[in-house]
C-alpha positions in Angstrom: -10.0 5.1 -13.1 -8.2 2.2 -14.2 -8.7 -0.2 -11.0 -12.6 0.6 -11.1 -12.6 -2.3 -14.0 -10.3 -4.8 -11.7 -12.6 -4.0 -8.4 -15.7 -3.1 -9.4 -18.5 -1.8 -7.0 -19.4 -4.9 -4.5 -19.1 -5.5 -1.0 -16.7 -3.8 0.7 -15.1 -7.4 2.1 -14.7 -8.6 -1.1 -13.4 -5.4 -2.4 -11.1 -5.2 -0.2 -9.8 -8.8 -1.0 -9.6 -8.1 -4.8 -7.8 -5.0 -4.1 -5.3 -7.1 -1.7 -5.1 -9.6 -4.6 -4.1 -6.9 -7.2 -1.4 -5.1 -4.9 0.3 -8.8 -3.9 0.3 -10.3 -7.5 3.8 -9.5 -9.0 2.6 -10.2 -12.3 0.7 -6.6 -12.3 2.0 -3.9 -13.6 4.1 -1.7 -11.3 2.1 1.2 -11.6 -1.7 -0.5 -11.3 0.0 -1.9 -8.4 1.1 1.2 -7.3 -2.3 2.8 -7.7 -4.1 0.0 -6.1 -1.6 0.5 -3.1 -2.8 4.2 -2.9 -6.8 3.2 -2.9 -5.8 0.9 0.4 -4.7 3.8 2.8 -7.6 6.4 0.8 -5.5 8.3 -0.6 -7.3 7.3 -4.1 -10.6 7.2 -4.4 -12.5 4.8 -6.2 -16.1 5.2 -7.0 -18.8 2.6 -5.2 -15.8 1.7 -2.7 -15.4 2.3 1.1 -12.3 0.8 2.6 -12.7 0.1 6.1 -9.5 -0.1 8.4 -8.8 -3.8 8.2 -5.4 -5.2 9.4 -5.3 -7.0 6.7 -4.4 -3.8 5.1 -1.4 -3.2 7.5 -0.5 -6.4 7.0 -0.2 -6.5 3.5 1.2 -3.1 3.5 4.1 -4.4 6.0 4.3 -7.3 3.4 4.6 -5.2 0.4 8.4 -3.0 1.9 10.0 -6.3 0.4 8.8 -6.1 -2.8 11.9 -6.4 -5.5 9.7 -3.1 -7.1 11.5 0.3 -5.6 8.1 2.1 -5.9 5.8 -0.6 -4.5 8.3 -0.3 -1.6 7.9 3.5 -1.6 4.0 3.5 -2.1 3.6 1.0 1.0 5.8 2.7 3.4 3.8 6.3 2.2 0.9 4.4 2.7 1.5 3.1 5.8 2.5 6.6 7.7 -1.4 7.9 5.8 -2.8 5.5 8.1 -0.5 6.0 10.9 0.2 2.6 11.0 2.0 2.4 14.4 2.1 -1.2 14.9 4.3 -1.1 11.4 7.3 1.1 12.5 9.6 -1.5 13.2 9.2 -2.7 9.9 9.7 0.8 8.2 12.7 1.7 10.1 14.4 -1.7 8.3 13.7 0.6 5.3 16.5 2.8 6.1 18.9 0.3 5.1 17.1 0.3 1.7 19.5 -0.3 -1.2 17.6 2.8 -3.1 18.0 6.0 -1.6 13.9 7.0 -2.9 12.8 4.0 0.0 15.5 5.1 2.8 13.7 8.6 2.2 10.4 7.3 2.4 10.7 5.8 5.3 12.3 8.4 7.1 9.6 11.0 6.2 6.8 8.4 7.1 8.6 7.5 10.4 8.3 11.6 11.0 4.3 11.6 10.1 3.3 8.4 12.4 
């Protein structure tokens, strides 16, 4: 896929740092962002790459439901119920007061799955 070029097959540390770096820089576009998001919880697969549960990923998951992007917000709160991310609910139920009605859903359905 696209993110094999950013990440590349190395250690999984380091991967998982690059990846971090790609889902947190706002320059990105929305949707490598997005994908990058998805390759955190393993929901995306990327060849050579094992993510380990870090919590560094929660964290920057948690991090990423204030992004300005609606679907960044959306992808992290999805990715956050994939892991079960229980330590994170308090931080997803703010999402209910989400401007956009796509995050408010989100989060509800990912409050349901953790």
């Amino acid at each position: 896929g696209s993110l094999d070029a950013f990440i590349g097959a190395t250690k999984d540390k380091e991967s998982l740092n690059k990846l971090i770096s790609i889902v947190t820089d706002k320059k990105k576009d929305p949707a490598i962002r997005q994908s990058a998001i998805a390759v955190l919880d393993g929901t995306v697969e990327v060849k050579g790459l094992r993510i380990i549960r870090d919590k560094s990923i929660v964290t920057t998951l948690v991090d990423l439901l204030k992004d300005s992007v609606t679907s960044i917000r959306v992808q992290a709160v999805i990715s956050l119920a994939n892991i079960r991310a229980e330590e994170a609910k308090a931080d997803i139920e703010k999402l209910l007061n989400d401007p956009d009605k796509e995050v408010r859903q989100a989060a509800k359905e990912s409050l349901e799955r953790i």
